[in-house]
C-alpha positions as CSV (number, residue, x, y, z in Angstrom):
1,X,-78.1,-28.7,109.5
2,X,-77.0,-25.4,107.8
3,X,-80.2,-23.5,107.2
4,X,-81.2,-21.9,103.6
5,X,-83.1,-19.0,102.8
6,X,-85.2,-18.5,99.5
7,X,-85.0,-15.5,97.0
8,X,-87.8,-13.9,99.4
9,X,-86.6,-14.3,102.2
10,X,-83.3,-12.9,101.3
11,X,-84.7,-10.0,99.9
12,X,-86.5,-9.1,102.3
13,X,-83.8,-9.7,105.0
14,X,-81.6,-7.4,103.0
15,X,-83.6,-5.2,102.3
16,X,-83.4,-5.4,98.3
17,X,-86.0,-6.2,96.4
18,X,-85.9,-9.6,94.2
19,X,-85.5,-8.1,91.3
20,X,-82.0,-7.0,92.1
21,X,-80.8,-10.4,93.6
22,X,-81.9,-11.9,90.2
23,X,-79.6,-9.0,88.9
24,X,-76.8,-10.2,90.9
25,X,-77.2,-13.6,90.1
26,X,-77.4,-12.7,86.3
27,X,-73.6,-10.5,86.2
28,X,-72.0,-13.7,88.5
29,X,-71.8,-11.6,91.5
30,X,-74.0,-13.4,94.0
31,X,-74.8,-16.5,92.7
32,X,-76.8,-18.7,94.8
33,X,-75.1,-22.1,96.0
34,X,-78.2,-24.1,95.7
35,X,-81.4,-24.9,93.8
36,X,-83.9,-26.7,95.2
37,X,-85.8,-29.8,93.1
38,X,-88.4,-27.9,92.1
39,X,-85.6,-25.1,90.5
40,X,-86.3,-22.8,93.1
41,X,-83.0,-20.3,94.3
42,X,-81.3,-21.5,97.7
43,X,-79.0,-19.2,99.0
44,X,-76.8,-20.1,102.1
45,X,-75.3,-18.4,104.9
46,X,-72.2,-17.5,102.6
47,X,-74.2,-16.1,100.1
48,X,-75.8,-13.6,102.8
49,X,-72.0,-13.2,103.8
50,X,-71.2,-12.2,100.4
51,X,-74.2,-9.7,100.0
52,X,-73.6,-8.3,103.0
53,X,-70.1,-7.0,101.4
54,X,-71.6,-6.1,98.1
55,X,-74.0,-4.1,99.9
56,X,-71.5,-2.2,101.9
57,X,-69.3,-1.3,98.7
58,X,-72.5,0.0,96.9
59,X,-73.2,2.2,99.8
60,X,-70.0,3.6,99.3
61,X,-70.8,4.3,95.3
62,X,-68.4,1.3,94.1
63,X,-69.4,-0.2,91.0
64,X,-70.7,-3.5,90.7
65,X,-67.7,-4.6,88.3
66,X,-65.4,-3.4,91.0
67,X,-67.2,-5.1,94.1
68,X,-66.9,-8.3,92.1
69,X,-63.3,-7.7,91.4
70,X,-62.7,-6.9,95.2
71,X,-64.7,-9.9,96.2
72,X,-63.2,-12.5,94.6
73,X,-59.9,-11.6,94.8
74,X,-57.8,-14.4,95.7
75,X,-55.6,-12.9,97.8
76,X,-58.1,-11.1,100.0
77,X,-59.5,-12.6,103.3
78,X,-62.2,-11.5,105.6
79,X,-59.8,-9.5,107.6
80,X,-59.0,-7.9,104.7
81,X,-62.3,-7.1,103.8
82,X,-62.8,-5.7,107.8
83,X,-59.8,-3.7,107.4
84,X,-61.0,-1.8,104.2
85,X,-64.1,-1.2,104.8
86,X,-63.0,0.3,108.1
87,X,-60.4,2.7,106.6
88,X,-63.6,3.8,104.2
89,X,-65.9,4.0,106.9
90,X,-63.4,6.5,108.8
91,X,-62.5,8.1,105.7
92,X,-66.4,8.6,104.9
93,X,-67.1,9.8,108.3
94,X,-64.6,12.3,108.3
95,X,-65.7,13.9,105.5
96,X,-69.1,13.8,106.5
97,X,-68.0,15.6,109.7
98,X,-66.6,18.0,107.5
99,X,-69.7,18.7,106.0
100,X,-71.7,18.8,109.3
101,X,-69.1,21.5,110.7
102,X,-69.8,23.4,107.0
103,X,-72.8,23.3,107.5
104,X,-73.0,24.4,110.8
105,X,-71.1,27.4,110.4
106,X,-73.5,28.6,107.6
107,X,-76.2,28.2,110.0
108,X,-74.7,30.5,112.7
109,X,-73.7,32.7,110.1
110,X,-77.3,33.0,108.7
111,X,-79.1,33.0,112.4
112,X,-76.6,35.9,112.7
113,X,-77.0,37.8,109.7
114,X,-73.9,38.5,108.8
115,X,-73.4,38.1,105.1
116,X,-69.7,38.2,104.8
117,X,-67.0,36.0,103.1
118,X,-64.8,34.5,106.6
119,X,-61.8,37.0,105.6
120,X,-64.1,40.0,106.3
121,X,-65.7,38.2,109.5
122,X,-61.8,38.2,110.9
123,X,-61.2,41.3,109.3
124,X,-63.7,43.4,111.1
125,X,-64.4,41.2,114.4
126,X,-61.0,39.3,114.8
127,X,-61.6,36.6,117.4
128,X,-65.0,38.0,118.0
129,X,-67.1,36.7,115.8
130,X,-70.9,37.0,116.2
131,X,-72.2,33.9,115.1
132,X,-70.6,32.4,117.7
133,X,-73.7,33.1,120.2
134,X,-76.0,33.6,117.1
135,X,-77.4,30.2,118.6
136,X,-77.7,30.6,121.8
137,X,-79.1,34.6,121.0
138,X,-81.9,33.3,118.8
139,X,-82.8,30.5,121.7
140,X,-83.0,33.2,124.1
141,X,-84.8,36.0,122.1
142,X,-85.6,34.2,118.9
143,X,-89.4,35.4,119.5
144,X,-88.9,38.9,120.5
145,X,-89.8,41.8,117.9
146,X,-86.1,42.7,118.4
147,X,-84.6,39.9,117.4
148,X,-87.1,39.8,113.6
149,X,-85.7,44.0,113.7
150,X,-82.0,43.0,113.5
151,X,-82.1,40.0,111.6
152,X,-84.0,41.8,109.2
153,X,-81.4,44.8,109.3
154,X,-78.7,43.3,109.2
155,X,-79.3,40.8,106.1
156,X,-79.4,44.5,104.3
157,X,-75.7,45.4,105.8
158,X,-72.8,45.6,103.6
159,X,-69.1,45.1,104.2
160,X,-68.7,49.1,104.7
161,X,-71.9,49.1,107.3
162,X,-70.3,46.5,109.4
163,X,-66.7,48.5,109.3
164,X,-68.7,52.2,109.9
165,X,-70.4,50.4,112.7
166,X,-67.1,48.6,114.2
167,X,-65.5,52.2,114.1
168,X,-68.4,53.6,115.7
169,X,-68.2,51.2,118.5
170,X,-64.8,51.4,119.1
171,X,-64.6,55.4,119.3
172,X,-67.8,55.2,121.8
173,X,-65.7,52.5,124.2
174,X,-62.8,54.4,124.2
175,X,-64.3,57.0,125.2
176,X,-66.1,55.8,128.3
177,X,-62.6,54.0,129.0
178,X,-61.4,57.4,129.4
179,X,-64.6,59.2,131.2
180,X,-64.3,56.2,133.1
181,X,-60.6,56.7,134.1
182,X,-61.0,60.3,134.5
183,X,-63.6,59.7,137.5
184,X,-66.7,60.5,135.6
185,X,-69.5,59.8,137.9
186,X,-71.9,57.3,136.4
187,X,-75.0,59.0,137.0
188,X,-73.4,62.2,135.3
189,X,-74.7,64.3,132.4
190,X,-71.6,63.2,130.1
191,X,-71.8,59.6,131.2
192,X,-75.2,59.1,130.7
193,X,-74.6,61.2,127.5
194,X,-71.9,58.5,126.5
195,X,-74.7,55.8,127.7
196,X,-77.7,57.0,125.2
197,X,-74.9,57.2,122.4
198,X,-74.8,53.1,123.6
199,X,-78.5,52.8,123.0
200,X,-78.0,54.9,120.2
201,X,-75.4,52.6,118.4
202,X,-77.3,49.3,119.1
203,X,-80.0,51.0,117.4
204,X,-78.6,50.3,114.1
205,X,-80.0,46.7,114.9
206,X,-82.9,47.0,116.2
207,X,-85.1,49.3,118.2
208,X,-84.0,49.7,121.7
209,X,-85.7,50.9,124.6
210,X,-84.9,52.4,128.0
211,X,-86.3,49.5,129.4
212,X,-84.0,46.6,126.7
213,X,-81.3,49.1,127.6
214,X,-81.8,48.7,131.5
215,X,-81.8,44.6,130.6
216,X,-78.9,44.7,128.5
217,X,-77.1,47.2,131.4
218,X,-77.7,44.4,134.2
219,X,-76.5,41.3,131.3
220,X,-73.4,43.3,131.1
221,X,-72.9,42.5,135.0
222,X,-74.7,38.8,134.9
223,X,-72.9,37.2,131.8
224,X,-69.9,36.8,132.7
225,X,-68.5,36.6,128.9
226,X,-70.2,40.2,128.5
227,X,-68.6,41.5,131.7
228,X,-65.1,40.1,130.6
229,X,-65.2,41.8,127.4
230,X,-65.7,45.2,128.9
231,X,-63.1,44.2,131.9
232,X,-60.7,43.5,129.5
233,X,-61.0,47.5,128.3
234,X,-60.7,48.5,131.6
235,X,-61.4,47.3,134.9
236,X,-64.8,48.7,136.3
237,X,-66.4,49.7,133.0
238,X,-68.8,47.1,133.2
239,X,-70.3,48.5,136.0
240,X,-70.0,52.0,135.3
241,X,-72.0,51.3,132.2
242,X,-74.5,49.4,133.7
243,X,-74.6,52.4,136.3
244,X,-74.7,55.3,133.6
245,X,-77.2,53.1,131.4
246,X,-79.9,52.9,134.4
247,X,-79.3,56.5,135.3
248,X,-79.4,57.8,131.8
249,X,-83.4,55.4,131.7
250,X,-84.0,56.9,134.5
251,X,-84.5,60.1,133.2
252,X,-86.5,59.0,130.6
253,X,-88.7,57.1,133.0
């Protein structure tokens, strides 16, 4: 015996409210196939078949005239319908992806601070680009007074603070690539000269101590990322500046 469900019941399976199925019913869109002797609304399991594609075309913002035009097309079949509604569903999906990777980026880019269009980001940083670890830095130091310094800092920074600082940066390593290549002993007055200029420089983010500078010496050697991007200057320079960064704090101690 094929079973039949009341206006309630539907609605509530559905997740509609009545008044909308009375809607449907009014525009010919889902009509229900019986009526019981007392006039109440029968619907069948075709009717539920039917409003389950009506309500998977208004999920995807399709008018009501146009669902009833897709629905009752003559020449469609329910592979058809399959087949659409899974090319809309990819289609949706991808651009929801889209919009989670957008969204995304603008996240790392605010952890990081960095308020710059992605031309200047490539610009200034090339394949380096900060926010990349923006994530994982605020997991690891989110809580830290440092961490509130330089985000606060660098929300201020403009285009020209980011080059100036770059430049900076750059003239500083290539100069311990060459005290480095020279021989310069580590614990040296002119590398640990070169070292406070380090401390010095990550100063324009946030205050840095002999002790965060020690930390930061010994990350250089643990992280492997850190130690390839000095490597990659020249070999040994990450642990002549994690040398000449603990002798410099030692001084200070």
């Amino acid at each position: 015996m094929n079973r039949s469900y009341t206006v309630g019941q539907v609605a509530t399976l559905a997740g509609v409210t009545v008044r909308t199925l009375h809607h449907y019913e009014q525009i010919a869109l889902l009509v229900p196939g019986d009526r019981t002797a007392a006039g109440y609304r029968q619907y069948a399991a075709a009717d539920l078949d039917r409003l389950s594609q009506i309500l998977f075309y208004r999920e995807l913002g399709f008018p009501l005239d146009e669902i009833s035009t897709l629905l009752d097309d003559p020449d469609a079949d329910p592979a058809e319908h399959l087949r659409r509604q899974h090319t809309l569903l990819t289609a949706r999906l991808q651009r929801l992806q889209a919009m989670v990777d957008a969204v995304t980026k603008e996240m790392k880019a605010q952890m990081s601070g960095i308020n710059l269009t992605p031309e200047e980001k490539l610009e200034i940083f090339g394949d380096h680009l900060p926010e990349e670890y923006a994530e994982e830095a605020q997991q690891r130091w989110g809580d830290s007074a440092e961490w509130a310094q330089s985000t606060e800092r660098t929300a201020r920074f403009t285009k020209e603070d980011w080059i100036r600082i770059k430049a900076e940066t750059d003239e500083l390593e290539g100069r311990m690539v060459a005290a480095l290549a020279s021989g310069v002993d580590p614990a040296s007055t002119e590398a640990t000269a070169l070292a406070e200029e380090h401390r010095a420089g990550i100063g324009n983010f946030y205050d840095c101590s002999f002790h965060m500078h020690r930390c930061l010496g010994d990350m250089y050697l643990a992280d492997e990322r850190f130690t390839k991007y000095y490597e990659d200057k020249a070999t040994g320079l990450a642990q002549w500046l994690r040398d000449a960064i603990h002798a410099n704090a030692d001084q200070h101690a």
